[in-house]
C-alpha positions as CSV (number, residue, x, y, z in Angstrom):
1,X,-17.3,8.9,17.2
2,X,-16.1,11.0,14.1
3,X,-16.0,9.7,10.9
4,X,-13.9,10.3,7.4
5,X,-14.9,8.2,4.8
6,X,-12.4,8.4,2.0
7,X,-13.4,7.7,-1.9
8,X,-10.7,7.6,-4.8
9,X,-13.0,8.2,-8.3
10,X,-11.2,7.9,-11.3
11,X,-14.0,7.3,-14.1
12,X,-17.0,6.9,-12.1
13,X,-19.6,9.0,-13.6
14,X,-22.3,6.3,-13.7
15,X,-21.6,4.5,-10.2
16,X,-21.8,7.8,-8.5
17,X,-25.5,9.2,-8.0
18,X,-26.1,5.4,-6.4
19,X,-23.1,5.6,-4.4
20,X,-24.3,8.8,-2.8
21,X,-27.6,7.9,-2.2
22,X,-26.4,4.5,-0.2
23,X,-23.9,6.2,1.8
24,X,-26.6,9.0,3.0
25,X,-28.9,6.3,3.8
26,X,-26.7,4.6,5.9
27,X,-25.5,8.1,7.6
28,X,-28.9,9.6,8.0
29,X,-29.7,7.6,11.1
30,X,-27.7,10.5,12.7
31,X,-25.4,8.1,14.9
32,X,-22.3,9.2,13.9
33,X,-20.8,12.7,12.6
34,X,-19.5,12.2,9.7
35,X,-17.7,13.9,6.7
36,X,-17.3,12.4,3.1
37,X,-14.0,13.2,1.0
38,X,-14.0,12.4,-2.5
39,X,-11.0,12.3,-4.4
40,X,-11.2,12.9,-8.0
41,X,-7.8,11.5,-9.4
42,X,-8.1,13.2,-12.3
43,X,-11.3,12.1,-14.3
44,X,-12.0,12.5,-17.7
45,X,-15.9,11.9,-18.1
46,X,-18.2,13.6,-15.6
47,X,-17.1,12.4,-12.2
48,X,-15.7,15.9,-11.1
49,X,-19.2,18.0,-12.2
50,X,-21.3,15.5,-10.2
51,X,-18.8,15.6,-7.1
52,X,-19.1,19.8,-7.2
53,X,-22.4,19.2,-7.2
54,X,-22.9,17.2,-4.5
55,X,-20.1,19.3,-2.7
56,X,-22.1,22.5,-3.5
57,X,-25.6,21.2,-1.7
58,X,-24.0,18.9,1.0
59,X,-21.4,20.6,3.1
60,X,-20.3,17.0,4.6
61,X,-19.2,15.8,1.0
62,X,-15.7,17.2,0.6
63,X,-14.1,17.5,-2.8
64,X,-10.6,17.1,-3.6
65,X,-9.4,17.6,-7.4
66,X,-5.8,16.1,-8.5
67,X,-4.0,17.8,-11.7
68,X,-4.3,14.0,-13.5
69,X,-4.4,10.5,-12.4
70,X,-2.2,9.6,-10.0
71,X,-3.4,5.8,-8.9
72,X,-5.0,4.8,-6.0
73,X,-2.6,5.0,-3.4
74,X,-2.0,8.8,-4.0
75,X,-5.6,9.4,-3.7
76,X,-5.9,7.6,-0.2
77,X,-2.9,9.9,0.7
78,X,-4.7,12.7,-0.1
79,X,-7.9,11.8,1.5
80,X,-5.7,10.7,4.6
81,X,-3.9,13.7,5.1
82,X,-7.4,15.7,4.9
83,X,-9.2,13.9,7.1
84,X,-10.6,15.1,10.5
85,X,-12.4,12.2,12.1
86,X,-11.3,9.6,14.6
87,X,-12.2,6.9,12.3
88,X,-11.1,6.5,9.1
89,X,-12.6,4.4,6.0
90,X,-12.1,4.1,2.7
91,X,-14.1,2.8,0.6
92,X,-14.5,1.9,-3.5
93,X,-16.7,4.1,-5.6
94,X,-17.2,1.9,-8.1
95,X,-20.0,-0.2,-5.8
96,X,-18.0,-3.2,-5.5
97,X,-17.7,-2.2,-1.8
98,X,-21.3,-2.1,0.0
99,X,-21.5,1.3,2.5
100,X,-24.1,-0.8,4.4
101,X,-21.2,-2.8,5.5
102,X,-19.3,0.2,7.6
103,X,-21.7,-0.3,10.8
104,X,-20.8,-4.0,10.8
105,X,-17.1,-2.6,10.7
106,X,-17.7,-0.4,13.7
107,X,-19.5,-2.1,15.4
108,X,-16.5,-4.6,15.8
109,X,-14.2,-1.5,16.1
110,X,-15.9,-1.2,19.6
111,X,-14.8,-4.5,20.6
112,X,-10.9,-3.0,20.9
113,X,-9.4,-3.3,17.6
114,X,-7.8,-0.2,16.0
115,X,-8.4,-1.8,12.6
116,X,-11.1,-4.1,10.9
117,X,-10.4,-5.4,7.9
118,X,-13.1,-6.0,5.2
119,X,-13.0,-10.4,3.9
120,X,-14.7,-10.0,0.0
121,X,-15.1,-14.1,0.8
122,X,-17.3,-14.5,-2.0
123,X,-15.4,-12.6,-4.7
124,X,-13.8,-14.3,-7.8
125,X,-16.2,-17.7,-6.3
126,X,-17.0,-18.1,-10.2
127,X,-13.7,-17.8,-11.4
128,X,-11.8,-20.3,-9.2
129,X,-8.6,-20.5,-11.3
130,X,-8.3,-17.3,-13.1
131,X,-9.0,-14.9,-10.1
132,X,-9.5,-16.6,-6.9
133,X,-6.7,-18.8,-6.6
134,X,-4.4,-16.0,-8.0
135,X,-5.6,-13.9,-4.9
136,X,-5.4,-16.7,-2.5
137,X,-1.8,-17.3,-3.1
138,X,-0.9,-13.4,-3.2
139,X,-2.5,-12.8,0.0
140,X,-0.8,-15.8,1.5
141,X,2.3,-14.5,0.2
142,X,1.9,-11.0,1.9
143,X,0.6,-12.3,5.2
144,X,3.6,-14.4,5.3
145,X,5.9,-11.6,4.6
146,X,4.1,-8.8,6.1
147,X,3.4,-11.4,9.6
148,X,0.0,-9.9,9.1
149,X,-2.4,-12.8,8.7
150,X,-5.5,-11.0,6.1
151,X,-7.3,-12.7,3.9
152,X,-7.8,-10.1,1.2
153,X,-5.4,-7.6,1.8
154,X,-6.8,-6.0,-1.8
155,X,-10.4,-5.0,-0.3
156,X,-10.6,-0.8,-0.2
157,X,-12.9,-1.4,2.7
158,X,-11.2,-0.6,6.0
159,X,-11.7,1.1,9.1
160,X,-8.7,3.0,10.6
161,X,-8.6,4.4,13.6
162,X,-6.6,7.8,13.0
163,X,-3.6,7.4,14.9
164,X,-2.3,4.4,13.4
165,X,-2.0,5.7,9.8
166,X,-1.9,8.9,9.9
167,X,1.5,11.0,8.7
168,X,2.2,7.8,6.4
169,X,3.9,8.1,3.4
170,X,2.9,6.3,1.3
171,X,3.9,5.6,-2.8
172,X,3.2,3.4,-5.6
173,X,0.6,0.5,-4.8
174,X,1.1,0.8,-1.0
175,X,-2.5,1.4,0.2
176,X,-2.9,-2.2,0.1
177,X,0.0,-2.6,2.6
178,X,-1.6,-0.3,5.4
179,X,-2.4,-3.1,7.7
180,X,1.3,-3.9,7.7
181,X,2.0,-0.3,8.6
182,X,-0.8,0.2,11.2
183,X,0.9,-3.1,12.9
184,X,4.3,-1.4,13.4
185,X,2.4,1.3,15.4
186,X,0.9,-1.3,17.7
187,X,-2.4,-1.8,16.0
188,X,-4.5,-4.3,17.1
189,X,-6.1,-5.6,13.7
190,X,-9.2,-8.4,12.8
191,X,-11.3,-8.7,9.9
192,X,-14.8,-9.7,9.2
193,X,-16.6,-10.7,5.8
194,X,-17.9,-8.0,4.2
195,X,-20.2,-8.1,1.0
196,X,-18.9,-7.9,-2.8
197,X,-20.7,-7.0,-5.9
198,X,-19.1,-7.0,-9.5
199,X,-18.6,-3.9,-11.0
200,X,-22.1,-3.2,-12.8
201,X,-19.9,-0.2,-15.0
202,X,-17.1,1.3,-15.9
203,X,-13.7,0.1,-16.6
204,X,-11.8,-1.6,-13.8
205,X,-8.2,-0.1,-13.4
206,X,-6.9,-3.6,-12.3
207,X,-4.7,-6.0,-14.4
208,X,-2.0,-7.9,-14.5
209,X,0.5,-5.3,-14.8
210,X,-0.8,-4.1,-11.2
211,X,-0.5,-7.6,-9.6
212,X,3.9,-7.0,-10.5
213,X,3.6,-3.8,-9.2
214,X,2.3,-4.9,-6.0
215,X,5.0,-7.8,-5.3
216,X,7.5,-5.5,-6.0
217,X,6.5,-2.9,-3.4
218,X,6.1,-6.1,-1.1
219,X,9.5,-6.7,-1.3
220,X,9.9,-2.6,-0.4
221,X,7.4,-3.0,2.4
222,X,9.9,-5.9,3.7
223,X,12.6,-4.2,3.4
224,X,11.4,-0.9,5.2
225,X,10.0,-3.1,7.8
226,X,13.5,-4.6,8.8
227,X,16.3,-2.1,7.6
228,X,14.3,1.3,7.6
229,X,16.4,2.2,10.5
230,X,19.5,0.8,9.8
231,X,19.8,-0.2,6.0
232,X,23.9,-0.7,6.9
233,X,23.0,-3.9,8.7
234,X,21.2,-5.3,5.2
235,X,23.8,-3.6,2.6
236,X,26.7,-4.1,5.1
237,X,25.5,-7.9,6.0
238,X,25.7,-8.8,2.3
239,X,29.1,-7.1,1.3
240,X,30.5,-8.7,4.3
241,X,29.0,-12.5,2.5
242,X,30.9,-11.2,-0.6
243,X,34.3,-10.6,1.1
244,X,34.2,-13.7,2.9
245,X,33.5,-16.0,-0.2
246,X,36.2,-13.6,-2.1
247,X,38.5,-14.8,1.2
248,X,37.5,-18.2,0.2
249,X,38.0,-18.4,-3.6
250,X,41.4,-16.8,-2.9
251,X,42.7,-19.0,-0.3
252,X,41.4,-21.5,-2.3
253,X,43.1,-20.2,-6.0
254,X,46.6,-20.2,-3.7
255,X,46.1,-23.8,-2.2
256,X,45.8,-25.2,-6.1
257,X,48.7,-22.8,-7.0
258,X,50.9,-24.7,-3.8
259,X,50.3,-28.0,-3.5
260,X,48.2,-29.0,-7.3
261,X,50.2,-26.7,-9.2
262,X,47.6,-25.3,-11.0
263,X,48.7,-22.0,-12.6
264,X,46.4,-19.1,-11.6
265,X,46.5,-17.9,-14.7
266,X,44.4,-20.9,-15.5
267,X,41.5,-21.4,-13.0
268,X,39.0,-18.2,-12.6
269,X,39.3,-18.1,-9.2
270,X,41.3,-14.6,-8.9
271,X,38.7,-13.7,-11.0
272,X,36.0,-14.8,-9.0
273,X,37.7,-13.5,-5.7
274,X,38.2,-10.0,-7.2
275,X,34.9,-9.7,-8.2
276,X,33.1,-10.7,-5.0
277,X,36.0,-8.5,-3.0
278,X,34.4,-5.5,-5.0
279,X,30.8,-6.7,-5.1
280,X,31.3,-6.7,-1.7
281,X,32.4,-3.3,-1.0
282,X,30.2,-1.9,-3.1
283,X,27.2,-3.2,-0.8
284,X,29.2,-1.9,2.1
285,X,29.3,2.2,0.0
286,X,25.3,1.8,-0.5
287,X,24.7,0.8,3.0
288,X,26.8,3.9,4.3
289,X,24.7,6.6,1.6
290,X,22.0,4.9,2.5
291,X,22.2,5.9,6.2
292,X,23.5,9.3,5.5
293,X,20.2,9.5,3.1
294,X,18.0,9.0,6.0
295,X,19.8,11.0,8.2
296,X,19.0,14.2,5.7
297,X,16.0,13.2,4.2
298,X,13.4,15.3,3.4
299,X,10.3,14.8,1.1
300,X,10.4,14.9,-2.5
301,X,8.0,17.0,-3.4
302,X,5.3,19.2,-1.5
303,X,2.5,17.6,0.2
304,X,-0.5,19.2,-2.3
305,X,1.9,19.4,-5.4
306,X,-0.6,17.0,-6.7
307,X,-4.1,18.8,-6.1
308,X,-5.4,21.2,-8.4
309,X,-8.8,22.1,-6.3
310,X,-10.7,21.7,-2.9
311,X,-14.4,22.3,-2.2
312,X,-15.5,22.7,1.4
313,X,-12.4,22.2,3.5
């Protein structure tokens, strides 16, 4: 079994040297062959110097260097795209993941699963209102869109076997969604409780401008998950809705006008008809660019546009 454990840094300077200690500790028993690739998503204190470092004496640590910060999700891609192993996991560098927890993760790997989700259960336990039932009722919400039923969809700490997310694409605050991917491919998915500890320094990236960012990429995820195929049968669907009720209001606009009297001049339903008649095939001329759009698309921009170095590929 070949392993690629995958860390987005961003600001870690301090969490670092104890992050690589753990993770060679829990590696040395010489079980598994493994490889480490850090991401450095464009740094600003001394995260990049201590990854060369490391990458300089330890030929398993891999370093790749983005041109700025990018977010999360662009660093998994990167990591993802690089990654050799038959299992992958990512994994937090800021130690609120615990690398002593991947064994427990593979070990239930071996029981058939292609992906074992880490369960924080204890995290937010002191801040029930503020943090915990927030993220209870986000991750009900995904589950319940996504048909995936996680409890903590937002824990880093995952193991992957290759072939169900690999060639993703993946954008904006996606990472979180890769369950939901892996389980169009077939995956067979569980999750276990996995330890949490607060973040002992540094800034955390997370707020509340994240937490809109990530419903409306739910919304994407749902949509994908449907209509990526055939987005006429979403666009088309609803401009077909509009012309009927346009049908309606007008049939309805000439009834008043027949047998009430009612000028049309003085009810808004023309109005109302011609605007739905046009709202209607308006849907209908997005969902017909939006299959010719799939049928030529190609990526926006190239695969390492973003990375500015590599060390030991």
């Amino acid at each position: 079994m070949t392993l690629s454990l995958i860390l987005p840094i961003y600001n870690e300077e301090k969490n670092l040297p104890s992050l690589f200690e753990r993770i060679e500790k829990v590696m040395s028993d010489g079980r598994y062959d493994y490889e480490v690739i850090a991401i450095d998503d464009g740094s600003k204190d001394s995260s990049l110097q201590f990854l060369k470092k490391v990458a300089g004496e330890n030929l398993r640590w891999k370093l790749i260097s983005f041109y700025k910060n990018y977010g999360q999700t662009a660093a998994l891609q990167g990591g993802i795209e690089h990654a050799s192993g038959d299992i992958i996991i990512p994994l937090d560098s800021d130690l609120e993941n615990h690398p002593e927890d991947i064994p427990l993760l593979l070990q239930k790997m071996r029981e058939g699963y292609d992906l074992v989700s880490g369960w924080r259960l204890d995290r937010w336990r002191e801040n029930p209102l503020s943090r915990r039932l927030p993220s209870l009722i986000a991750n009900k919400i995904i589950s319940f869109v996504t048909g995936i039923s996680l409890h903590d969809y937002g824990c880093t700490l995952k193991a992957y076997k290759r072939e169900v997310i690999v060639d993703l694409p993946l954008y904006g605050e996606m990472h979180r969604f890769l369950p939901a991917y892996a389980a169009r491919r077939g995956a067979k998915i569980t999750e276990i409780p996995v330890r949490y500890s607060p973040r002992a320094s540094g800034k955390s990236n997370y707020g509340l401008s994240r937490t809109f960012r990530v419903l409306l990429d739910l919304l994407v995820i749902h949509f994908l998950d449907r209509y990526l195929d055939r987005p006429i049968h979403f666009f088309g669907g609803g401009g077909l809705l509009f012309i009927f009720g346009s049908l309606l209001s007008g049939l309805y606009a000439i009834y008043l006008k027949a047998f009430a009297g009612t000028s049309l001049i003085r009810t808004p339903l023309p109005i109302l008809s011609a605007f739905l008649f046009l709202s209607g095939f308006n849907f209908i001329l997005m969902g017909l660019i939006s299959e010719l759009l799939i049928r030529t698309h190609t990526p926006l921009s190239p695969k390492n546009s973003k990375i500015k170095e590599k060390v030991n590929f």
